[in-house]
N, C-alpha and C positions, 0 to 999 in steps of 0.2 A: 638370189642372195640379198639384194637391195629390199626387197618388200618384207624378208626375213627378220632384218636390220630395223626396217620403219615398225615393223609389227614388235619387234622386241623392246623400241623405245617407246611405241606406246603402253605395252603393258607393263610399263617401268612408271613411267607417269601414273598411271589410274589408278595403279598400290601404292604408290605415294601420296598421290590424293587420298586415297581411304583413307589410309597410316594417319594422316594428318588432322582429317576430318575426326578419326577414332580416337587420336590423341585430344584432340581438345574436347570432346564427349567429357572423355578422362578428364582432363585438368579444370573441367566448367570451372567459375567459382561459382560457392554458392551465393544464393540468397543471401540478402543481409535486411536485417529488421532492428532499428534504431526502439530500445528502449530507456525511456527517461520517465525515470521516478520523478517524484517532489525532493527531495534531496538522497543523499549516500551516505550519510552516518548515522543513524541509528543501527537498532537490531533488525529492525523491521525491512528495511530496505536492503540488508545483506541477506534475509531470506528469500523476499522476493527474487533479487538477482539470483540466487542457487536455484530456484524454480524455472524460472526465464532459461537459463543455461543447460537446462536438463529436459527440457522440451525444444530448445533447437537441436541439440544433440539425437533425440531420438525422431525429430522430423526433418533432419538435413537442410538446415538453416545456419547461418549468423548471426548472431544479436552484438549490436553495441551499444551497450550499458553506458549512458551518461545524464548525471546530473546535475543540479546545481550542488555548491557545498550547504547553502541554506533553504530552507524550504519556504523561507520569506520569499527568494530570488526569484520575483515574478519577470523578471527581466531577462535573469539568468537562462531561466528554464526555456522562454520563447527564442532566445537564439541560438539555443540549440534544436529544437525542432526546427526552427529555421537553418539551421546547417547542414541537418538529417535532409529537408529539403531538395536543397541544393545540392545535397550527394544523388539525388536520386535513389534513394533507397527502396526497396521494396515495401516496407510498409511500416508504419510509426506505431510503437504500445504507448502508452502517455498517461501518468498521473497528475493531472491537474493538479496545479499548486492553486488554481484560483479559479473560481467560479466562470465569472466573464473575463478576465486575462486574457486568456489562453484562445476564446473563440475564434479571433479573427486567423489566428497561426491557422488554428486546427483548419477553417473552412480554405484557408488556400490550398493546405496540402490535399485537401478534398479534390477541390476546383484542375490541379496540376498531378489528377491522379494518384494519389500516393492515399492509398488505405490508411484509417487512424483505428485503432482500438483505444478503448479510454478503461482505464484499471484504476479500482482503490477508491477513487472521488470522479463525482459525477463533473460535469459540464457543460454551460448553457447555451447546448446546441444540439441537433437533432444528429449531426451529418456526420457518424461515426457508424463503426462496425458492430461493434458488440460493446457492452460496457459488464466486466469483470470486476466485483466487488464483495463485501461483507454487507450485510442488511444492517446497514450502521443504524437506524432508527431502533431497531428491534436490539441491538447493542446496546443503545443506551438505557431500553426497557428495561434489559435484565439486568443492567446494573442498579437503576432503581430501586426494582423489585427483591435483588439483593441488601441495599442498603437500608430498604424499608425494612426487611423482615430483623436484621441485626438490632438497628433501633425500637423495634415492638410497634412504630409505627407514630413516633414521638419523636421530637427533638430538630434541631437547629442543624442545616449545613451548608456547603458552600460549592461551586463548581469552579475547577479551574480547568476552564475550554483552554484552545489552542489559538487558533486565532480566526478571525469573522474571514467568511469568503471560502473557505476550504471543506467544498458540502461534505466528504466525510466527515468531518470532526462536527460541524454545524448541526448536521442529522444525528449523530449520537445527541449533542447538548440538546437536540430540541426534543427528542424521543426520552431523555430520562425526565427533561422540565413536565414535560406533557405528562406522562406516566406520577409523578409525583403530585402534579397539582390536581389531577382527576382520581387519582387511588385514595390519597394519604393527606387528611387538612393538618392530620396532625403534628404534617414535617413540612416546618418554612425553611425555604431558599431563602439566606440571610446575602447572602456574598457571593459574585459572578466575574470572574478575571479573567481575559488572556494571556498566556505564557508564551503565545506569539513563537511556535514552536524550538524555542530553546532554551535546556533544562537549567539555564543559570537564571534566566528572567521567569521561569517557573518556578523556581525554589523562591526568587522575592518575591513574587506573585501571594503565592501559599502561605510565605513569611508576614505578610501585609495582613492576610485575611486572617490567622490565627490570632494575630495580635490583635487586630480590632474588633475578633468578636473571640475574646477570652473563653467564652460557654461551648463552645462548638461542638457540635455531637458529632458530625460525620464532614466525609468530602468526595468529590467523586473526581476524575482527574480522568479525561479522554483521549489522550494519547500516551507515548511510549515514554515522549518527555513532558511533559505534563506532570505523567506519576511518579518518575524519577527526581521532578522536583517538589513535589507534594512529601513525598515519601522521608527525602532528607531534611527539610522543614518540620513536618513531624517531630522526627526524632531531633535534630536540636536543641528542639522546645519540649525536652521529655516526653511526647503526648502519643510516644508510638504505645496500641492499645486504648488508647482513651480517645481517640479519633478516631471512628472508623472509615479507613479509607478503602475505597474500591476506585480499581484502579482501570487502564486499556493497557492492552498489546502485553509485551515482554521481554526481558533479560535475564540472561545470568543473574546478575545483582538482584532485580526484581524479583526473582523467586526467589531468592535466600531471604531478601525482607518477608517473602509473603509467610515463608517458613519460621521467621524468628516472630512472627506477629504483628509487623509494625505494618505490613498490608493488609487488610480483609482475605480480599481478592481481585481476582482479575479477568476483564471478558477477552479471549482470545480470539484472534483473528487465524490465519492460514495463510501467512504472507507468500508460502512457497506453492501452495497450489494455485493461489492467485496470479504466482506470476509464471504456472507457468502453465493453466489455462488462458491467459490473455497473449501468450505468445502461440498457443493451437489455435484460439480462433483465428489471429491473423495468417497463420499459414492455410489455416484453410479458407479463406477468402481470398488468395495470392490463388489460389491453384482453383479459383471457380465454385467453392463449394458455398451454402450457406452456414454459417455461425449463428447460435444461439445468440439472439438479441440481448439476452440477460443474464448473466451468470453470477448465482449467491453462492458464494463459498465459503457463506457459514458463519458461525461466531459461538463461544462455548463458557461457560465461567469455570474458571480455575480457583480452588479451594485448598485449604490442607488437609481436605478430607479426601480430593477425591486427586490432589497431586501425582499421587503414586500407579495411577488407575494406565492401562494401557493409550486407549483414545488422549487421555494428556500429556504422557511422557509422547506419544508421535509428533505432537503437535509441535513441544519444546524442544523437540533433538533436532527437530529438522534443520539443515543446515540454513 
């Protein structure tokens, strides 16, 4: 009867330990993967996050989405990778706000284990997983090569970049400059501003150079606020149409100007597949695998000819 007893409480025990062992199977948590844009208001950075969120879903992750509120906030943006850090996270996505900023964060969390993928803009460092982007050079080509052909190949314009340090935007301005001084002697760069990525120091920006160069034939504007204050400077100054502006990235608003004429066009990015191939690479380096060193996801010019086209309208609905 006694060994009946022992044997009944022990096989009370060992299904309890399964039970318990299979309940927390069950309740793991998951993975979490710390992603941090350059900032969170734009259009641009709410697509990415819909991309990001739709690739941890379909690969049984976490992400936490944080960023500075400005994309200037080189300070901002390193304490929270350093936060990410310190949580221990599984693995960091990260769009460099700044060139060499960001280095020293990015190689500690190397040094302390913690995988970085780098998305959107490069950084001057080697010790990352994949780096997830648009061929911003080739971006600023075809706007160029856009704004050349509108012009015939003639005529005065001006650049309003975003700001120095930030290699995406840098690689467009240096890929259209390029593109323009080796194609076209017949198109001077009169005027070259940062707008320092925000759209109210954009709009003076653009306001400063239409003023001082009355003639203007064209302008080219490399990011999402950039064009946004290019665009509204325009029209102030009556010039939407008579300046032609090519623009980067996108908005609701932004297409309705490209639509009413007061934009040329515009080279689009894929902010939602970007972000949410740079959240697949880093789950696949959490689980052993190798990631694609490089990932180009693209860049396309949006017209009012070809607005209405299927490949455009995907591009723009994306969430």
């Amino acid at each position: 009867m006694q060994r009946t007893k022992v044997f009944a409480l022990l096989l009370i025990a060992i299904l309890a330990c399964l039970c318990v062992a299979s309940c927390r199977r069950e309740g793991e948590e998951k993975q979490v993967i710390a992603v941090i844009p350059k900032g969170v208001s734009h259009f641009f950075w709410q697509s990415v996050h819909a991309g990001a969120e739709a690739a941890a879903k379909d690969m049984g992750v976490e992400i936490m989405w944080k960023g500075p509120a400005q994309e200037t906030d080189y300070t901002g943006q390193i304490n929270i990778v350093e936060d990410s850090i310190n949580r221990r996270v599984a693995g960091i996505v990260l769009a460099p706000s700044h060139r060499d900023a960001l280095v020293p964060i990015v190689e500690r969390a190397q040094r302390e284990g913690i995988p970085v993928t780098i998305f959107d803009s490069g950084i001057g460092t080697e010790n990352y997983v994949s780096y997830v982007a648009t061929d911003n050079r080739k971006g600023g080509m075809i706007a160029a090569e856009r704004l050349a052909e509108k012009l015939e190949g003639r005529g005065r314009i001006a650049i309003l970049g975003v700001k120095a340090g930030s290699v995406s935007t840098d690689e467009r301005e240096q890929g259209f400059q390029e593109t323009i001084k080796q194609k076209y002697p017949g198109i001077e760069i009169v005027a070259f501003q940062y707008g320092e990525a925000d759209m109210s120091r954009s709009l003076d920006r653009a306001t400063d150079m239409l003023t001082a160069h009355s003639d203007l034939d064209g302008m080219f504007a490399s990011n999402e606020s950039s064009t946004i204050g290019a665009v509204q400077a325009i029209k102030q100054k009556g010039l939407a149409g008579k300046v032609v502006l090519v623009g980067f990235d996108s908005s609701p608003n932004l297409v309705e100007d490209l639509k009413a004429g007061a934009i040329d066009s515009l080279v689009l990015q894929n902010p939602y597949k970007m972000g949410y191939e740079a959240v697949k690479a880093m789950v696949e380096k959490i689980k052993g695998q190798q990631p694609p060193r490089l990932v180009d996801t693209g860049a396309k010019l949006l017209t009012r000819d070809n607005l209405d086209t299927v490949e455009m309208q995907r591009l723009l609905t994306r969430p």
